[in-house]
C-alpha positions as CSV (number, residue, x, y, z in Angstrom):
1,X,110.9,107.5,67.9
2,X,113.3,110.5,68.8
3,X,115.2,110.1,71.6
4,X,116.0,112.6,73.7
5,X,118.6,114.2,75.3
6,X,117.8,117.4,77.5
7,X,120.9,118.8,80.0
8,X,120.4,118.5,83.0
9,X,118.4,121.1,85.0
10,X,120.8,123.9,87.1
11,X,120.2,122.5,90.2
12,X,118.4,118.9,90.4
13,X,117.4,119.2,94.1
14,X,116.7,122.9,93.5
15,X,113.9,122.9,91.2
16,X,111.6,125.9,90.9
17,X,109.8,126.9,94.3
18,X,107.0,124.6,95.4
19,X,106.8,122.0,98.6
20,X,109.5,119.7,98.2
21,X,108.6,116.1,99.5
22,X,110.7,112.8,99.7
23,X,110.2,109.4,100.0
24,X,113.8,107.1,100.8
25,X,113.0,103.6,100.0
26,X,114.6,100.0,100.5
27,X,115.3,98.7,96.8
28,X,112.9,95.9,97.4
29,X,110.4,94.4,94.5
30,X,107.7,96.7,96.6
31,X,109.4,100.1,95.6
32,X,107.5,100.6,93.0
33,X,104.4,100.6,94.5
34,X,105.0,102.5,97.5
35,X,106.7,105.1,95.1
36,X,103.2,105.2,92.9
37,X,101.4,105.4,95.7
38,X,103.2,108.4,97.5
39,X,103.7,110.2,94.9
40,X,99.2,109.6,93.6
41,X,98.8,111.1,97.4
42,X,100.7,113.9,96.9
43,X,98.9,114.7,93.4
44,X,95.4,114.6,94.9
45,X,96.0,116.4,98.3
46,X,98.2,119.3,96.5
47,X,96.0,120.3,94.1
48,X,96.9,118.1,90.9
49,X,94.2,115.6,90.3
50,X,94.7,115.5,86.4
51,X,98.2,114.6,87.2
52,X,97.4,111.3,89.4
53,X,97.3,108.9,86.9
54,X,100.5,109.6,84.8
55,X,102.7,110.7,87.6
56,X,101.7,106.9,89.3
57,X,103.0,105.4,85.9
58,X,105.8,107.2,85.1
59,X,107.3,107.0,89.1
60,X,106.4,103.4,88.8
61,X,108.4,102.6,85.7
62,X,111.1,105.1,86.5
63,X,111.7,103.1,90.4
64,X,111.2,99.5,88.8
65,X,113.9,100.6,86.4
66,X,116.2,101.2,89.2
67,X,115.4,98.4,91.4
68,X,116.0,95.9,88.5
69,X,118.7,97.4,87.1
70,X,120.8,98.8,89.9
71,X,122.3,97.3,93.3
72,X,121.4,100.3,95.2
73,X,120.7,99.8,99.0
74,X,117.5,102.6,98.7
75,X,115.7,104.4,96.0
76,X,114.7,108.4,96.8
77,X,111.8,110.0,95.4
78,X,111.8,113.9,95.7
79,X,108.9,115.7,94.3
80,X,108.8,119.4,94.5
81,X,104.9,120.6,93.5
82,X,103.4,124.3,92.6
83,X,100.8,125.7,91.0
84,X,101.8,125.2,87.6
85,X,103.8,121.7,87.3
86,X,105.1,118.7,89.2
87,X,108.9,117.6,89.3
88,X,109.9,114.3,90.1
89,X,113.3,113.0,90.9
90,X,114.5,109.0,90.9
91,X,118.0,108.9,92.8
92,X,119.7,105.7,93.2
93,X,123.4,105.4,94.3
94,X,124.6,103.2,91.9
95,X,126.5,105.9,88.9
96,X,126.5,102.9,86.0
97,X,125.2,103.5,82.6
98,X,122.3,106.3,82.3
99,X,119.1,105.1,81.2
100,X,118.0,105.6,77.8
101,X,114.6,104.7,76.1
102,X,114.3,102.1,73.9
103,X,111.9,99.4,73.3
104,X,113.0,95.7,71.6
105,X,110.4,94.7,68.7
106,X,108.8,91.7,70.3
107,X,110.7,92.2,74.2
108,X,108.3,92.2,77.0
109,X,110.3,94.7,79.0
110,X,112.0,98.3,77.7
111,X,109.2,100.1,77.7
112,X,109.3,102.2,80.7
113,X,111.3,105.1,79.5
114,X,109.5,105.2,76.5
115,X,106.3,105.6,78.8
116,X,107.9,108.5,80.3
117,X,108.7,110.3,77.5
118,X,105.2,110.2,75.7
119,X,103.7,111.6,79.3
120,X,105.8,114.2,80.8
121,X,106.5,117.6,79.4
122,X,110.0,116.8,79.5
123,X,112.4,114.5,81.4
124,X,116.2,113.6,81.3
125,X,119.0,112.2,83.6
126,X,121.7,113.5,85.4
127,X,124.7,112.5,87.6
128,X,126.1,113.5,91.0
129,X,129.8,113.7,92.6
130,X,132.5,115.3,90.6
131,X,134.9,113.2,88.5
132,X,133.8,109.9,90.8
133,X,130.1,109.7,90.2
134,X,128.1,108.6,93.1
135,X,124.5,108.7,92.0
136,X,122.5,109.2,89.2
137,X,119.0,110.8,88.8
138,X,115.9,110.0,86.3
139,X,113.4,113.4,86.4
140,X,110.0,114.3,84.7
141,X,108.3,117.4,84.8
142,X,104.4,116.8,85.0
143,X,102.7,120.2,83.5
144,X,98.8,121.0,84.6
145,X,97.1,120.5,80.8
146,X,95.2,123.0,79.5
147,X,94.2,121.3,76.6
148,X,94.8,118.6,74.4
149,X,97.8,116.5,75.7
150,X,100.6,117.4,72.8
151,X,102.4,113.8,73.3
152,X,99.9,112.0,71.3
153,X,97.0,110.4,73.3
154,X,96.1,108.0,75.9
155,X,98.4,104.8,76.5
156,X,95.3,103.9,77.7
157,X,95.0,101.0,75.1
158,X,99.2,100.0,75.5
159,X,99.3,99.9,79.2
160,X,95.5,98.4,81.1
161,X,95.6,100.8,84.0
162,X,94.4,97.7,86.3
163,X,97.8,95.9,85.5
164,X,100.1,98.7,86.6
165,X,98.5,99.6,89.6
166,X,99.0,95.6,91.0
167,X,102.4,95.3,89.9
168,X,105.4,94.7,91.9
169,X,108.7,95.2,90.4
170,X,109.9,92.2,88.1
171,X,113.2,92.0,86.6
């Protein structure tokens, strides 16, 4: 696997032009799912149908990851949408240790980020507040296909759809 390791975008709340929406959640075990489910809304009602199904996965994964692995009072989810492609953004206010992907032999849990990466266009982290940092950010960029998917195919057969949509967060 390659990881990777993109800098970050000019200006993370400032992506290209396109409605901007957000969603501030608690950091309860239901983030996730509220976070799949606003951000499969948005997909269908702005045009982006194709991109329902792996912008629910990767938003879920991206928010567990944060509520088990930060102590952050509230998760935001801003999504910025046009024509072409989707941005999402994961912001938690805990500034530990940026996320990288990884995945342990026989481990029931790492997975997530390696998810991410084989369904986005691209993705990366970055960090906010000058030499003290007070948050840090997980974003994927969701691209309209017009064609054959060039990260390999379907997780269909890794990750049961069914599964992931009835999941709560579990640490």
């Amino acid at each position: 696997m390659t990881l990777v390791t993109l800098p970050p975008p000019p200006a993370p709340y400032l992506p290209q032009r396109g409605e901007r929406y957000r969603l501030v959640a608690p950091n309860i075990p239901t983030a996730p799912r509220v976070a799949r489910d606003f951000v499969g809304a948005l997909m269908r009602t702005t045009g982006h149908p194709a991109l329902v199904d792996d912008a629910r996965l990767c938003v879920s994964e991206v928010v567990s990851n944060a509520h088990c692995h930060t102590r952050s009072a509230r998760i935001r989810v801003d999504v910025t949408v046009n024509r072409r492609q989707v941005m999402v953004y994961v912001t938690d206010d805990e500034p530990g240790r940026l996320p990288e992907p990884g995945v342990a032999a026989h481990g029931e849990s790492g997975r997530g980020l390696v998810i991410v990466e084989s369904l986005t266009d691209r993705w990366g982290t970055t960090t906010r507040g000058g030499r003290v940092r007070t948050a840090k950010t997980v974003w994927f960029v969701l691209v309209e296909p017009s064609g054959p998917r060039g990260h390999g195919d379907s997780l269909a057969e890794t990750v049961p759809v069914g599964t992931v949509q009835a999941q709560t967060a579990r640490c």
